[in-house]
C-alpha positions, -999 to 999 in steps of 0.1 A, spaced: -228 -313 272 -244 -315 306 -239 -291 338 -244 -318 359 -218 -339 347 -193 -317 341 -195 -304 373 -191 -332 392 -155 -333 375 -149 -309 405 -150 -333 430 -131 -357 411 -102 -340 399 -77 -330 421 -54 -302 403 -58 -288 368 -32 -282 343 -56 -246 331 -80 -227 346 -93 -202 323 -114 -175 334 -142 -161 308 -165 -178 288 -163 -151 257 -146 -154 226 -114 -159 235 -121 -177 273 -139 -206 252 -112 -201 222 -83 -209 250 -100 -239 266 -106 -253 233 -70 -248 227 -54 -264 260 -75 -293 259 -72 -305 223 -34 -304 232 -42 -328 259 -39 -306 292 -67 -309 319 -86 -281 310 -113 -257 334 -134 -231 322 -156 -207 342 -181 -186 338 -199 -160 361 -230 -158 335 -238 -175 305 -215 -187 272 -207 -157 252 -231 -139 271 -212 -104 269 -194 -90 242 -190 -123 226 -229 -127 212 -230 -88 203 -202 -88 174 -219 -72 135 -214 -109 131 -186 -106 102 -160 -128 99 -132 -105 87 -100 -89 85 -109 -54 86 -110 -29 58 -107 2 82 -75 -14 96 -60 -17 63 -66 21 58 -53 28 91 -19 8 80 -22 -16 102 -8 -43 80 1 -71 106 -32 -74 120 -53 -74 86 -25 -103 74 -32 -123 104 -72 -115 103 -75 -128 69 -54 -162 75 -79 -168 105 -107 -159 82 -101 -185 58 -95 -215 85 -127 -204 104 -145 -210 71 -130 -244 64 -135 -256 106 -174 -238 110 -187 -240 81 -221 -245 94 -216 -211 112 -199 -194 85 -203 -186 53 -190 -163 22 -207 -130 21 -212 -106 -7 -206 -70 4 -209 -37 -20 -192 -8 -15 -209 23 -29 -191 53 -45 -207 85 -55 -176 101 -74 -146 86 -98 -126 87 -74 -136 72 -48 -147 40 -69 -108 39 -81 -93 47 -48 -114 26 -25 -112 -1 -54 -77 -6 -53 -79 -6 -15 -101 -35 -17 -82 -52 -41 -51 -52 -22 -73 -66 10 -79 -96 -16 -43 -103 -25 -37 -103 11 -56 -127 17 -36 -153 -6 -45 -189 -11 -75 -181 15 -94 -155 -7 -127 -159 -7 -138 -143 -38 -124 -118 -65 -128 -81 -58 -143 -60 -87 -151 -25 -94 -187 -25 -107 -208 3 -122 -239 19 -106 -261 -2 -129 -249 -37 -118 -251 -19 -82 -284 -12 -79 -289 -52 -95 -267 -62 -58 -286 -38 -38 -318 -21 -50 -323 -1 -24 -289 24 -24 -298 58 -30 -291 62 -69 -284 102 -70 -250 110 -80 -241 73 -75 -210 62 -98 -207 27 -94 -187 7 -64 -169 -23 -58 -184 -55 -47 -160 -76 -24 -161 -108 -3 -155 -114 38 -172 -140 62 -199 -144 79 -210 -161 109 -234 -167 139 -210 -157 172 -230 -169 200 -234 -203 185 -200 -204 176 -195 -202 214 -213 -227 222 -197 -252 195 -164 -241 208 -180 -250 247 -188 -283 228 -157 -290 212 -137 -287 245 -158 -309 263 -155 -334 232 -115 -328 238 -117 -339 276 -123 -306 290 -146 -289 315 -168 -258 309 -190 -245 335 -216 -215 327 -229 -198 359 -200 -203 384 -182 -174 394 -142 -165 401 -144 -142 433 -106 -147 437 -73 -161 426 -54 -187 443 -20 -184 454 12 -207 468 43 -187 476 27 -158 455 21 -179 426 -12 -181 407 -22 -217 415 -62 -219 408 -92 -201 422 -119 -194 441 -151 -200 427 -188 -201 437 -215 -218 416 -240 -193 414 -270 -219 410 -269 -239 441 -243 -208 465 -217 -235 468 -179 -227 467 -150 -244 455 -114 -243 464 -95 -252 426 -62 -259 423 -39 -256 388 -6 -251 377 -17 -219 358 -48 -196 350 -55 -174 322 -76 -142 330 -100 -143 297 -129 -117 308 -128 -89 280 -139 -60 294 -140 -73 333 -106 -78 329 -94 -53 356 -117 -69 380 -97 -101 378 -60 -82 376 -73 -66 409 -81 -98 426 -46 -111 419 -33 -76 429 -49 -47 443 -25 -24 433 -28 -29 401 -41 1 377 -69 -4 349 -57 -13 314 -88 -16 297 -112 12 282 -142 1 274 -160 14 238 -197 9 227 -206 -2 197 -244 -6 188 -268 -25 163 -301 -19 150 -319 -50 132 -345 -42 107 -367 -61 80 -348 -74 49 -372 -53 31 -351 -21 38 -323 -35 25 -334 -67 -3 -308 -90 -18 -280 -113 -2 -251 -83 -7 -240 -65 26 -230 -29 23 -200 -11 35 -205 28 41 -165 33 36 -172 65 59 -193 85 85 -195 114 105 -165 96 133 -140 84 104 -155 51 110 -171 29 86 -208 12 86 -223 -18 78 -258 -34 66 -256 -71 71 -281 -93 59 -285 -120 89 -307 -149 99 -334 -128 72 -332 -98 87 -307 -71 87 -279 -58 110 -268 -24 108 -240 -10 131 -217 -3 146 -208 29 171 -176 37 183 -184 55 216 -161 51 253 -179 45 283 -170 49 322 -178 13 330 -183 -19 323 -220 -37 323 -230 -71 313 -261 -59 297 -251 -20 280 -281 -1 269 -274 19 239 -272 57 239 -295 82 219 -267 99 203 -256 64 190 -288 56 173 -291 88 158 -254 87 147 -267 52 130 -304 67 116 -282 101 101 -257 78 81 -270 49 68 -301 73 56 -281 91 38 -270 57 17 -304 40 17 -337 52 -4 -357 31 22 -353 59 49 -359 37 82 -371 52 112 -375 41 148 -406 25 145 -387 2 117 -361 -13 142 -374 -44 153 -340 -49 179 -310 -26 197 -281 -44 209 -252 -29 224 -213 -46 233 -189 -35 248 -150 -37 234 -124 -40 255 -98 -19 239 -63 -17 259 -54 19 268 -28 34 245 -5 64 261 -20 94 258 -47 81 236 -84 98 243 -107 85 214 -112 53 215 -119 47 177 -79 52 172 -69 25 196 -54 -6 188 -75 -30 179 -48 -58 187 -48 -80 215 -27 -78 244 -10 -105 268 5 -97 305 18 -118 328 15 -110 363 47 -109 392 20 -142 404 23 -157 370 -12 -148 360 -16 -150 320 -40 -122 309 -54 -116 273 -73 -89 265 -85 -69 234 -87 -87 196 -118 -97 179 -138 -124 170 -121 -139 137 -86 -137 155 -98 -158 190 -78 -193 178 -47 -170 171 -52 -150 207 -60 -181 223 -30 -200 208 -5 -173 226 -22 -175 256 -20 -209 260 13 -208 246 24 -182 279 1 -207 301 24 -238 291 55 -218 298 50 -199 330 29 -227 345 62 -252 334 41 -277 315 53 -298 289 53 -282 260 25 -297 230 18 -283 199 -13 -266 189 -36 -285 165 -64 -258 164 -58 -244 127 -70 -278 117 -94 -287 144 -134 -292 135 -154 -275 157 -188 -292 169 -216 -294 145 -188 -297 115 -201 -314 79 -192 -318 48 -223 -304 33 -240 -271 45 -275 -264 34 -283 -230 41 -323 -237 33 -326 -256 63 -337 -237 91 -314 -256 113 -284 -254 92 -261 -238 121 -266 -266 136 -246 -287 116 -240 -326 127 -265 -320 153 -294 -310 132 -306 -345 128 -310 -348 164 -333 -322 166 -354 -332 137 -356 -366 156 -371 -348 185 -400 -333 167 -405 -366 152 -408 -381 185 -430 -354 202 -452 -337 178 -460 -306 199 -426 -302 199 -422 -296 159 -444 -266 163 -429 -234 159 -418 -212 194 -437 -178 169 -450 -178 136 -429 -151 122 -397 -174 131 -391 -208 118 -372 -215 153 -391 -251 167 -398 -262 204 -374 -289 198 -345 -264 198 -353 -255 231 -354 -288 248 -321 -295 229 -312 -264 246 -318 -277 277 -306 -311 271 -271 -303 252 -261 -267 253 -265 -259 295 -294 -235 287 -303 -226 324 -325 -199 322 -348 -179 291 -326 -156 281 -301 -184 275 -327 -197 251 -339 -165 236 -304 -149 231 -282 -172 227 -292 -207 218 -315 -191 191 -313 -155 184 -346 -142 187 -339 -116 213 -317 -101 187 -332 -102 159 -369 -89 176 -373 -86 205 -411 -80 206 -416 -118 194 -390 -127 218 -414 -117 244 -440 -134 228 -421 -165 228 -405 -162 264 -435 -178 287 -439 -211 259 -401 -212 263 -403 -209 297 -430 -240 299 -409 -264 279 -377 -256 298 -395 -260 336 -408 -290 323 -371 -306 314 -359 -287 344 -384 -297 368 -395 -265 378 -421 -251 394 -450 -225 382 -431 -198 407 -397 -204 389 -414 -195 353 -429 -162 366 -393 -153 381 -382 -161 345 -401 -144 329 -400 -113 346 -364 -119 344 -365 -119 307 -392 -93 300 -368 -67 323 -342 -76 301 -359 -78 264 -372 -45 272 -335 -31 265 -339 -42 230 -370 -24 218 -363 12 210 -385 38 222 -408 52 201 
């Protein structure tokens, strides 16, 4: 997958069947759709691959246990379908993960116990494991660290997990495999129109300033929580739909929470509930619920939303982390479509949402993560109809994503890399320096980054850092330490100059700094 290539499909190609705009979840999900059913296929992104909302998820693959409680049968039905085929098309992203629920009265083991047994049965020939009401002993086996006063046992349960911004990137992959075009760092700055109809866009490719004039038979708007911008470039009347909520994640040492299990705190001080994920041998903990005025690419979390996280998950763990424990903050943003009268955005649907324009403009919005092929598949769907294409049917519930194989081996450092993984280990065979490791707490290899470079459109540091690899995330303190060897390797593949790896890394230092939390 090289920019270069794929862009000089511009020139070549004279009209597209669909342009999608976003490069998120379900932007790449869409694309990925369309063009595994055969239709000439364009993706644009103003930024970077999942570089929003997309690589910020608690990184569970799931149907959603508060949703269930909420009543919202339909969407935890259709959640845990897309759960189960996620697992059989990534499973080099994905995996089965343990999670213990704690209980600290009869009651509550019985009733949430039930609950969770009923998410199981749901789940049908896709379960992934049988739920069980355990007693504190067995517990504190799963999770050693839970605080043990008044505990009464729990239930351990299974869901998925997964790595979300490579997952992007595969999905990238796999429409490019499919004959499609994806294009990071190119931005929509309007919508095309014949006789009022939405017939391509506008676009600017933010690398070199040049602008393009694309024509298609249809375009899906795709950009989560910049979705109003793009219903306000196709009309300017148009009022906003989306209300954007916070959520934020604090990344600690396993050591504050040992063992493969992941816990569920069934309740906090909101009505929502909490996890502790164990994740690329660290652990996540999150998330907030919290609405905000407006949208940003790169959200800084809010004091009263780590202190919401330190109050509640202290009062569940013996470990008692403080600030100077958190090795990364992350915040995303959700775009949640505005329900009538509806104020607190931890009540509002969770669902996704499709309009179509007077101009024939497809726009989805809202969803998650384990739902994207399913969102993507009725957008598509819309595409097809109001764009007058012939109709094909969708293949994606069966479709390997990039890097699929048989055989996972989770030891292996570069596991989520799946088919690829031997590539990479060819690399460091070829170039020694290159099998040395980017920082010594982190088994992450220079390889990775020319591979980067090479086959995953990694333009810039924080490409590398956040997205191809995860380092950002998961400390960003080493991240820093890593960014100007990064930064070497890449101008050398590049071919650029000393000036462009101080601009880099001032770049990325500016934006690392976001991730470190204040002592």
């Amino acid at each position: 997958m090289q920019r270069g290539e794929l862009i000089n499909r511009l020139d070549t190609e004279t009209e597209w069947d669909i342009i999608i705009i976003g490069g998120g979840a379900t932007g790449l999900g869409a694309a990925a759709d369309a063009s595994s059913r055969g239709y000439k296929t364009l993706l644009l992104e103003r930024f970077d691959f999942a570089k929003g909302t997309s690589s910020r998820a608690t990184k569970l693959v799931h149907g959603g246990v508060r949703y269930l409680a909420q009543g919202n049968i339909k969407l935890v039905m259709e959640a845990l379908h897309e759960r189960g085929l996620l697992l059989k098309n990534a499973p080099h992203l994905t995996r089965t993960q343990p999670f213990i629920l704690p209980a600290y009265s009869w009651w509550q083991k019985w009733y949430y116990g039930i609950g969770l047994k009923i998410y199981d049965f749901m789940s049908g020939k896709l379960s992934i494991g049988k739920t069980r009401i355990i007693s504190s002993k067995t517990i504190l086996q799963y999770a050693p660290a839970i605080v043990q006063t008044g505990l009464s046992g729990g239930i351990l349960y299974y869901d998925g997990q997964f790595d979300d911004a490579r997952l992007a990137l595969n999905l990238a992959q796999t429409v490019v495999e499919q004959g499609g075009v994806v294009l990071n760092y190119m931005e929509v700055f309007d919508v095309r129109k014949e006789n009022g109809k939405s017939k391509g866009v506008y676009a600017e490719d933010t690398l070199t300033g040049r602008e393009y004039e694309i024509k298609s038979k249809t375009v899906i708007n795709a950009t989560g929580v910049f979705t109003d911008d793009v219903l306000q470039m196709d009309d300017d009347m148009q009022h906003n739909i989306v209300s954007p909520s916070q959520g934020i994640h604090l990344v600690v040492d396993k050591k504050f929470f040992p063992g493969s299990h992941a816990m569920m705190i069934p309740k906090t001080d909101d009505g929502r509930v909490l996890f502790a994920v164990p994740w690329h041998n660290k652990v996540i903990i999150g998330t907030t619920d919290t609405p905000v005025a407006e949208a940003s690419f790169e959200p800084r979390p809010l004091e009263a939303e780590i202190e919401f996280i330190f109050r509640n998950v202290n009062r569940y763990l013996s470990s008692g982390i403080t600030r100077a424990d958190v090795k990364a903050v992350f915040a995303g943003l959700r775009p949640l479509v505005k329900a009538p009268g509806q104020k607190n955005t931890a009540l509002m649907p969770r669902d996704h949402t499709i309009i179509v324009s007077k101009s024939n403009l497809v726009t989805i919005t809202g969803g998650k993560w384990t739902t994207y092929r399913k969102m993507a598949k009725e957008a598509v769907d819309n595409a097809l109809f109001v764009g007058k294409l012939e109709r094909k049917s969708c293949v994606t519930e069966s479709l390997h994503i990039h890097g699929w194989c048989k055989t996972v081996n989770p030891d292996d450092p570069l596991h989520y890399y799946g088919a690829d993984a031997e590539a990479i280990k060819r690399l460091a065979e070829q170039n020694t320096a290159w099998g040395e490791r980017l920082h010594e707490a982190f088994p992450y290899i220079k390889a990775q980054v020319i591979w980067a470079v090479r086959n995953e459109m990694a333009i810039t540091v924080e490409d590398v850092l956040a997205r191809r690899i995860r380092m950002l995330f998961l400390d960003a303190h080493a991240a820093l330490q890593a960014a100007p060897e990064v930064a070497r390797l890449m101008a050398e593949e590049l071919g650029k100059d000393e000036a462009w790896q101080q601009d880099q890394l001032k770049d990325f230092t500016a934006l690392a700094e976001g991730y470190l939390l204040g002592r």
